[in-house]
C-alpha positions as CSV (number, residue, x, y, z in Angstrom):
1,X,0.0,0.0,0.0
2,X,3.1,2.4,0.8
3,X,4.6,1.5,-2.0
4,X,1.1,2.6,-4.1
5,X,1.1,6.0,-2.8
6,X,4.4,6.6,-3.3
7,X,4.1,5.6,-7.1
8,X,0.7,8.1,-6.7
9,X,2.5,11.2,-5.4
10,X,6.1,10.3,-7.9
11,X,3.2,11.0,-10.8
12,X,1.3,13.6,-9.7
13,X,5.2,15.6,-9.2
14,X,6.0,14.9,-12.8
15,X,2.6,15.9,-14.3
16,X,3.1,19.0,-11.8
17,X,6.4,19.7,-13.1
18,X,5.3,18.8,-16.5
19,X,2.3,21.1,-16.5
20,X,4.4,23.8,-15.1
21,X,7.3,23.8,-17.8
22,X,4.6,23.7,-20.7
23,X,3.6,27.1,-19.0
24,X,6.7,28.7,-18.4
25,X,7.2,27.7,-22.3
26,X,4.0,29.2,-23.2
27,X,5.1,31.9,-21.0
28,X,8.5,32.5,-23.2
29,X,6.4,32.1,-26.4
30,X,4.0,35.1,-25.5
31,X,6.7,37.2,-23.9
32,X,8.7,37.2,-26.9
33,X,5.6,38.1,-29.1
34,X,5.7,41.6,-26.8
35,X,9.0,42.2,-27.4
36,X,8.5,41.3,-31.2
37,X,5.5,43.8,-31.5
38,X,7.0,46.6,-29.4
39,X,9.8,46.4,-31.8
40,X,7.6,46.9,-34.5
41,X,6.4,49.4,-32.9
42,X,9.6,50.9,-32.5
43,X,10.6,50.0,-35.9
44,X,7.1,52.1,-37.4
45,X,7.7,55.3,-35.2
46,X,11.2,55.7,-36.4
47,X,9.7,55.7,-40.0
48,X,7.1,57.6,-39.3
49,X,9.1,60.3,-37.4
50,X,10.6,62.2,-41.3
51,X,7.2,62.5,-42.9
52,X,6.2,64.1,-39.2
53,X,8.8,66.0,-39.1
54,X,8.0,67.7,-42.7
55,X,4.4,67.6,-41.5
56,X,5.4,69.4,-38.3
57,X,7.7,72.1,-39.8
58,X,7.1,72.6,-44.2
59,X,6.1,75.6,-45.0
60,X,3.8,74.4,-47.9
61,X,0.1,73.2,-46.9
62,X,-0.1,71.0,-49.4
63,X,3.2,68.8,-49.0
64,X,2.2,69.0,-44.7
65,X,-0.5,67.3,-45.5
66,X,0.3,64.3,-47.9
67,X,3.1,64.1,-45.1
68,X,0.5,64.0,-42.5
69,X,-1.4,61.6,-44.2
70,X,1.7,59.5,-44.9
71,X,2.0,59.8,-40.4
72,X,-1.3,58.7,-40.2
73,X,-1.1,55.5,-42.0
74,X,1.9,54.6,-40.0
75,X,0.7,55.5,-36.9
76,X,-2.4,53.2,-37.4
77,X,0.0,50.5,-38.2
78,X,1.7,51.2,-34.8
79,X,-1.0,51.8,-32.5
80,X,-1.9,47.7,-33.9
81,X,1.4,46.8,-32.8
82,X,1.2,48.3,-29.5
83,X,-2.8,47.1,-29.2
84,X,-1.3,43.9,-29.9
85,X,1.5,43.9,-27.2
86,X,-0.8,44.9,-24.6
87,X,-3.3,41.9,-25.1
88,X,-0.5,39.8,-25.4
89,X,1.5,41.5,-22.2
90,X,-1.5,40.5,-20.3
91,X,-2.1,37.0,-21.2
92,X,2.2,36.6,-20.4
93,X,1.3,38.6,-17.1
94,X,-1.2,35.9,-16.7
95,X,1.1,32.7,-17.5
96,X,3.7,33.9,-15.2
97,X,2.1,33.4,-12.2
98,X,1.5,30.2,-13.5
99,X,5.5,29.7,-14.0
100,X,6.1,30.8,-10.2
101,X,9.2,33.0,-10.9
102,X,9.3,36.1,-9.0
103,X,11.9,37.9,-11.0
104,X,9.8,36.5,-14.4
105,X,6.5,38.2,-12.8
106,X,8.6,41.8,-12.3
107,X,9.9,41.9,-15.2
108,X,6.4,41.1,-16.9
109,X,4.7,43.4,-14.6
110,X,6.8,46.2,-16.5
111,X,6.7,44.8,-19.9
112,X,3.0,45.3,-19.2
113,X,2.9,48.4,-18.1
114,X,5.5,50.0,-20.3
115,X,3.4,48.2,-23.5
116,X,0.1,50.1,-21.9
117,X,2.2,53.6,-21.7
118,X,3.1,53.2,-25.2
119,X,-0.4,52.2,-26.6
120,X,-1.8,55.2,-24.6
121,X,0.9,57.8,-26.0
122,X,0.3,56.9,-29.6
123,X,-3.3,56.1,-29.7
124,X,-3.7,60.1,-28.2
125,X,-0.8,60.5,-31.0
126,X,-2.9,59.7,-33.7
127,X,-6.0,61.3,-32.8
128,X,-3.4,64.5,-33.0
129,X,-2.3,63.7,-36.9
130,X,-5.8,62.7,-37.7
131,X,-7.1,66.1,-36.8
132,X,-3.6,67.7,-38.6
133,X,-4.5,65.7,-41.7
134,X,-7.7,67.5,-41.7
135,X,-7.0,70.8,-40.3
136,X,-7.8,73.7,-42.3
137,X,-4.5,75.4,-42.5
138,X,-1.2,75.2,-41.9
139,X,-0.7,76.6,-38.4
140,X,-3.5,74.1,-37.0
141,X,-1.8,71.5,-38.9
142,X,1.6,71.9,-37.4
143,X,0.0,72.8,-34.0
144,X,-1.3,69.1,-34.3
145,X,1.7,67.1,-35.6
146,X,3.8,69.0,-33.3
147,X,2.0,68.0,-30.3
148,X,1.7,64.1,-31.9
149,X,5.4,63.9,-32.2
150,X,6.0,65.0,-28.6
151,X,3.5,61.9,-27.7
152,X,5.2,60.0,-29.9
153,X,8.7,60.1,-28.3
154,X,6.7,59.2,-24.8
155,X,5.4,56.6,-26.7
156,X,8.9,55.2,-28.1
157,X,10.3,55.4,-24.4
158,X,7.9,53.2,-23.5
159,X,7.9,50.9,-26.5
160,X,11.7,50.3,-25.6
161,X,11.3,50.4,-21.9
162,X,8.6,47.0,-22.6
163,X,11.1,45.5,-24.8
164,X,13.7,45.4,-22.4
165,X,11.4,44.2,-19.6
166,X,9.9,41.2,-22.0
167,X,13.6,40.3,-22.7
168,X,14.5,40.5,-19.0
169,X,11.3,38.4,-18.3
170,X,12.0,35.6,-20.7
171,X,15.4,35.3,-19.6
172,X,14.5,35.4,-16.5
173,X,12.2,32.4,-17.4
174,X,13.7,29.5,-16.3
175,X,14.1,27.1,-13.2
176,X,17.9,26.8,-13.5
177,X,19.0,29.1,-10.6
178,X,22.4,29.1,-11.4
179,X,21.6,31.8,-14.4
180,X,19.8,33.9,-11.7
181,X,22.2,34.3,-8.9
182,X,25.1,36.8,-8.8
183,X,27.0,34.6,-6.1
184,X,27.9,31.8,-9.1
């Protein structure tokens, strides 16, 4: 009988164990996808940031506002990526209390809400070049694209600060201590 619940509790440790690495892997798999889209992110507000600039600053009505439009498509395109890391942020958020790694759940913590900064920046970012795209002239139209480009650079602070977190979190990821410790 011993012998029987020892065999018991031996199995229910493995498919514990077992269960708890195919999280931690699911874990690294959605963590990664934040980084991935806030580098997107990053990668779209960088080419955005020229036609804003000429948007922001031309002294032509006509060549601010193709520019502005130009912004405006790429900003869409961003504020995805960063709608994107935020569901996905969360759902990581989620499977690392599931892993159990305290440093894996602070560094998540952040990637979250960095990833929630950056959506908020550039969603109120492109509300500001939607209403320069349509602004009747040129002073309201710089007044606008001006004040989306200052949002914008909160917003790519943010982006980077969430990539760093998800890349601390996934490396953090993992049930070898000796990776963890400082003393080693």
């Amino acid at each position: 009988m011993i012998t029987i619940k020892t065999y018991l509790k031996v199995a229910v440790l493995f498919f514990t164990s077992t269960y708890v690495q195919a999280q931690c892997e699911v874990f690294k798999s959605e963590i990664s996808d934040v980084q991935r889209y806030m580098s997107q992110f990053s990668t779209l507000s960088d080419s955005l940031s020229s036609s804003a600039e000429i948007a922001a600053f031309d002294a032509s009505i006509s060549k601010a506002r193709k520019n502005a439009k130009i912004t405006m498509l790429l900003m869409g395109q961003a504020v995805n990526a960063a709608d994107e890391a935020v569901i996905l942020a969360s759902e990581a958020q989620y499977d690392s209390q599931t892993c159990g790694l305290e440093e894996a759940i602070s560094y998540t913590i952040d990637a979250e809400r960095h990833a929630i900064d950056s959506r908020d920046f550039s969603t109120e970012a492109f509300e500001n070049v939607k209403n320069a795209a349509k602004a009747n002239n040129l002073g309201n139209l710089q007044f606008y694209m001006r004040k989306a480009q200052r949002l914008m650079r909160d917003a790519q602070e943010s982006a980077d600060s969430s990539v760093y977190a998800a890349d601390n979190a996934h490396y953090s990821c993992s049930h070898d201590v000796a990776h963890l410790s400082f003393d080693n």
